[in-house]
Biotite code that builds the C-alpha atoms (Angstrom):
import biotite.structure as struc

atoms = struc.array([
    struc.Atom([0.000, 0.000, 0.000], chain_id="A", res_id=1, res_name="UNK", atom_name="CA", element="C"),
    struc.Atom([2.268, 2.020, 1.054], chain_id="A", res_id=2, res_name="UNK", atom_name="CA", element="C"),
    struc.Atom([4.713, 1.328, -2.564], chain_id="A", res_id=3, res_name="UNK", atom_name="CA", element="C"),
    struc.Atom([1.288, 2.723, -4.707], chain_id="A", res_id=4, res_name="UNK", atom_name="CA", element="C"),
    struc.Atom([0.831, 5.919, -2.436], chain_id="A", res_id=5, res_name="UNK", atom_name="CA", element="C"),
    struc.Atom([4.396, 6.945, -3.330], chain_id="A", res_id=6, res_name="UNK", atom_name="CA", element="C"),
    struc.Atom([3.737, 6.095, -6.937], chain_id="A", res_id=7, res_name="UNK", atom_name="CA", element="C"),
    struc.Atom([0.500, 8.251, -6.812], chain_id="A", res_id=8, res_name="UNK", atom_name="CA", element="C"),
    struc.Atom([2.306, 11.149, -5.133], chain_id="A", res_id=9, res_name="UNK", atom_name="CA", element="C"),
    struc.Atom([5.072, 10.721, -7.814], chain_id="A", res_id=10, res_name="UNK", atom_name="CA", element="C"),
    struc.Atom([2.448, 10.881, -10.779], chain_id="A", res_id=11, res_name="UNK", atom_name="CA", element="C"),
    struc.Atom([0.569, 13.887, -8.695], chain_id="A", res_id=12, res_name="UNK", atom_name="CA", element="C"),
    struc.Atom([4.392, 15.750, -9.210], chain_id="A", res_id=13, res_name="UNK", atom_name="CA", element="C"),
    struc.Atom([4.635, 14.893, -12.635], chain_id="A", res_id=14, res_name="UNK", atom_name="CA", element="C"),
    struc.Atom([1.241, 16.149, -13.135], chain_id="A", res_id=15, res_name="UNK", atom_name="CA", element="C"),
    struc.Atom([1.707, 19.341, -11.233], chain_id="A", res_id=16, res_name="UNK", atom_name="CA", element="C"),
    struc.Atom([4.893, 19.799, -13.470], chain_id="A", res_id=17, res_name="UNK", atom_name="CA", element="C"),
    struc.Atom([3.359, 18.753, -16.325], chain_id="A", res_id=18, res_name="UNK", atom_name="CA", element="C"),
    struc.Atom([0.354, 21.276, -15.983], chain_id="A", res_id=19, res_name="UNK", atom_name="CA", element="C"),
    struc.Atom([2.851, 24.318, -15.345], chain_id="A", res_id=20, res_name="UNK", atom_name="CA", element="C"),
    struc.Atom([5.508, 23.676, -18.173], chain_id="A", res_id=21, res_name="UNK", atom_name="CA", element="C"),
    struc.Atom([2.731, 23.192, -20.276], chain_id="A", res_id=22, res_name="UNK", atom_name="CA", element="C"),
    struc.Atom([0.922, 25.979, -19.631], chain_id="A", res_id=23, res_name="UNK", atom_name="CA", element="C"),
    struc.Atom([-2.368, 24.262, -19.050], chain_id="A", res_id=24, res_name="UNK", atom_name="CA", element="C"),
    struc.Atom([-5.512, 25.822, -18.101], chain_id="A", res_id=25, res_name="UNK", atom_name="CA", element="C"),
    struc.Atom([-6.279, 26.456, -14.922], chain_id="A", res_id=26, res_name="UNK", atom_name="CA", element="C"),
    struc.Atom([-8.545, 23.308, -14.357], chain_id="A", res_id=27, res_name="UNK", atom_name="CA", element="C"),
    struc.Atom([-5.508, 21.314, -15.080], chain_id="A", res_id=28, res_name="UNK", atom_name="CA", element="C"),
    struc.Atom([-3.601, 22.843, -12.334], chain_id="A", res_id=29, res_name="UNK", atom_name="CA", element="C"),
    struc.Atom([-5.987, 23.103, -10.143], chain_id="A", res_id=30, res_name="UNK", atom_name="CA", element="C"),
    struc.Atom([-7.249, 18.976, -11.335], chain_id="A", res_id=31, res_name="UNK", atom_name="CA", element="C"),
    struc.Atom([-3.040, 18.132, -10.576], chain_id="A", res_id=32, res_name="UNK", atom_name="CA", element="C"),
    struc.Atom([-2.966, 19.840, -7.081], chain_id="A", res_id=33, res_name="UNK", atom_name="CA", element="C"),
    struc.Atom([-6.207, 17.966, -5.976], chain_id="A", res_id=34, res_name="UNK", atom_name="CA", element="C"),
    struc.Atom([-4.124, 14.364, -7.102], chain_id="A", res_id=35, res_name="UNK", atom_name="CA", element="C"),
    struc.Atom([-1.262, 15.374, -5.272], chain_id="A", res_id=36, res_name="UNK", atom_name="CA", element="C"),
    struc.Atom([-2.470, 16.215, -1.899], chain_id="A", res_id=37, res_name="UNK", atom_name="CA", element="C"),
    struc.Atom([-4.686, 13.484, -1.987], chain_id="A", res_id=38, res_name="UNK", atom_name="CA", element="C"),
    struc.Atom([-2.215, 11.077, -2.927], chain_id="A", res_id=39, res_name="UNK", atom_name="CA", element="C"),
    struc.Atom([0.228, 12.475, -0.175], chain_id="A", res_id=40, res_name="UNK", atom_name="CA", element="C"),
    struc.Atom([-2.890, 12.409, 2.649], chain_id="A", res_id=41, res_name="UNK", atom_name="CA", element="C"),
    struc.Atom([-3.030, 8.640, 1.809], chain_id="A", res_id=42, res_name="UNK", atom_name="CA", element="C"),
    struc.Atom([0.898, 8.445, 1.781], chain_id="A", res_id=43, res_name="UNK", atom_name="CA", element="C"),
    struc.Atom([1.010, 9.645, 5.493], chain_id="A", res_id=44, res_name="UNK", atom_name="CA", element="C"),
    struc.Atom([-1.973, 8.200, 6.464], chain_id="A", res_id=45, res_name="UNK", atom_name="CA", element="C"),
    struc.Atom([-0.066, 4.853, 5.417], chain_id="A", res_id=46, res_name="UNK", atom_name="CA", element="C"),
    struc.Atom([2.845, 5.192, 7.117], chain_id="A", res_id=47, res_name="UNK", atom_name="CA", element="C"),
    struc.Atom([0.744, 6.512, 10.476], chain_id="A", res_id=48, res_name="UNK", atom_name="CA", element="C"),
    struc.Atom([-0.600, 3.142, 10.359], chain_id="A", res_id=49, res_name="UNK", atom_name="CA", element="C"),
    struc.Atom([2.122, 1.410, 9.683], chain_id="A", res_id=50, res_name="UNK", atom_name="CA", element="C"),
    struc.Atom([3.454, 2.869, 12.820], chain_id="A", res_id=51, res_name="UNK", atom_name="CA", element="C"),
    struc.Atom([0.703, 2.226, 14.814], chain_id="A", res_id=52, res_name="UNK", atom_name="CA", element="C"),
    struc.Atom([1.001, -1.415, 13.804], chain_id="A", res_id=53, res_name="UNK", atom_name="CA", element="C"),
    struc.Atom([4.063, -1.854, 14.606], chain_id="A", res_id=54, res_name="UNK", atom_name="CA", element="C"),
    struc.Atom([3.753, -0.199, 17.874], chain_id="A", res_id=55, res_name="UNK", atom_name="CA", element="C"),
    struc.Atom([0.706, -2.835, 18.607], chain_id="A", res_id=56, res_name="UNK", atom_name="CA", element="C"),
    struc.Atom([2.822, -5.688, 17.514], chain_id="A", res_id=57, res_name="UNK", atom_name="CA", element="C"),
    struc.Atom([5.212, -4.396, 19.743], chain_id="A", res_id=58, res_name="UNK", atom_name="CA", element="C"),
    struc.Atom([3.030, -3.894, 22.861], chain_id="A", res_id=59, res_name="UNK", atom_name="CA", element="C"),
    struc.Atom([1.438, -7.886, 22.469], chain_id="A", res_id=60, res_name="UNK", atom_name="CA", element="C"),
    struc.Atom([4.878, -9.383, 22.377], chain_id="A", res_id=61, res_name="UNK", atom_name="CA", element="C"),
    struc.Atom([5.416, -7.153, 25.744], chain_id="A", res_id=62, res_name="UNK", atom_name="CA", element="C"),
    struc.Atom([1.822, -8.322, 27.393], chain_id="A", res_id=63, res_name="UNK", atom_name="CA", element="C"),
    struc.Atom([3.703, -12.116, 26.080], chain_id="A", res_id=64, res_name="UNK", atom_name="CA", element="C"),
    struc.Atom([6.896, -11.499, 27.810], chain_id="A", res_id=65, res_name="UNK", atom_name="CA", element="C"),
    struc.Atom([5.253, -10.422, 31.330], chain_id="A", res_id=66, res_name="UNK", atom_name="CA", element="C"),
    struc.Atom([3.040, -13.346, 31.418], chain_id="A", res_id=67, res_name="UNK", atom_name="CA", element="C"),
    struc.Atom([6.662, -15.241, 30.938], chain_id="A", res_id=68, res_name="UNK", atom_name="CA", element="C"),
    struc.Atom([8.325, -13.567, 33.681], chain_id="A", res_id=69, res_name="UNK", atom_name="CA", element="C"),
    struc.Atom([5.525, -13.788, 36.206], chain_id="A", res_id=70, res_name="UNK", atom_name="CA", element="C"),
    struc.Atom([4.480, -17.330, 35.409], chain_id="A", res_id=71, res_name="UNK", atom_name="CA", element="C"),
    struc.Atom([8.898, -18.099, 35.508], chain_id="A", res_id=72, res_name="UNK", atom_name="CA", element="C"),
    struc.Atom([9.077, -15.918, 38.600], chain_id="A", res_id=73, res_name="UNK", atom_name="CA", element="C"),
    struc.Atom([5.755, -18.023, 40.752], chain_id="A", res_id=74, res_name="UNK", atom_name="CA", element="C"),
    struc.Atom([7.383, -21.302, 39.417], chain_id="A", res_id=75, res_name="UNK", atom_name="CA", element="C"),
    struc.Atom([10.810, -19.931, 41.375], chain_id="A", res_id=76, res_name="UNK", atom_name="CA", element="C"),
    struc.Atom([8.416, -19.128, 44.265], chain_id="A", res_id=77, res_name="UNK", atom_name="CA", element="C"),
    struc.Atom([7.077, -22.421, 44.865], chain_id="A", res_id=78, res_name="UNK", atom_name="CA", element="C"),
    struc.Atom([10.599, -24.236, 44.237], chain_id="A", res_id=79, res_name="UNK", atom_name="CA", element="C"),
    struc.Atom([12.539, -21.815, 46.510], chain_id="A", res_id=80, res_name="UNK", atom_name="CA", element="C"),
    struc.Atom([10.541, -24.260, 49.448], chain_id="A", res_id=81, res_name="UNK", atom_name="CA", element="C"),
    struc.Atom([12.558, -27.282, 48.672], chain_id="A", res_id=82, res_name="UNK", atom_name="CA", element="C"),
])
């Protein structure tokens, strides 16, 4: 996903360029400015969530580890009797 937002925000630059070199009218600016932001509002939208998947991936395998070191830690507990 993240690969085609930076190939829309490329093609929204090469439109944009496009549209002033060529001397366009002003619904073809205006048309290649629209693409562009849009396709850079879904390029960091993307990599927000990308992010924030991470950081959840990241927080689970913390919640795992915990449950490890308190279920390792009562298991010392009950052998530090003997």
């Amino acid at each position: 996903m993240f690969v085609w937002c930076a190939l829309l925000f490329a093609i929204g630059v090469f439109s944009f360029l496009d549209a002033i070199l060529m001397n366009n009218e002003v619904f073809g600016r205006v048309s290649s400015i629209f693409f562009l932001l849009i396709s850079l509002g879904l390029l960091i939208r993307t990599s927000t969530k990308r992010k924030q998947a991470k950081k959840e991936s990241y927080e689970k395998r913390i919640f795992s580890l915990e449950k490890q070191v308190n279920k390792m830690e009562r298991e010392q507990e009950r052998f530090k009797d003997f």
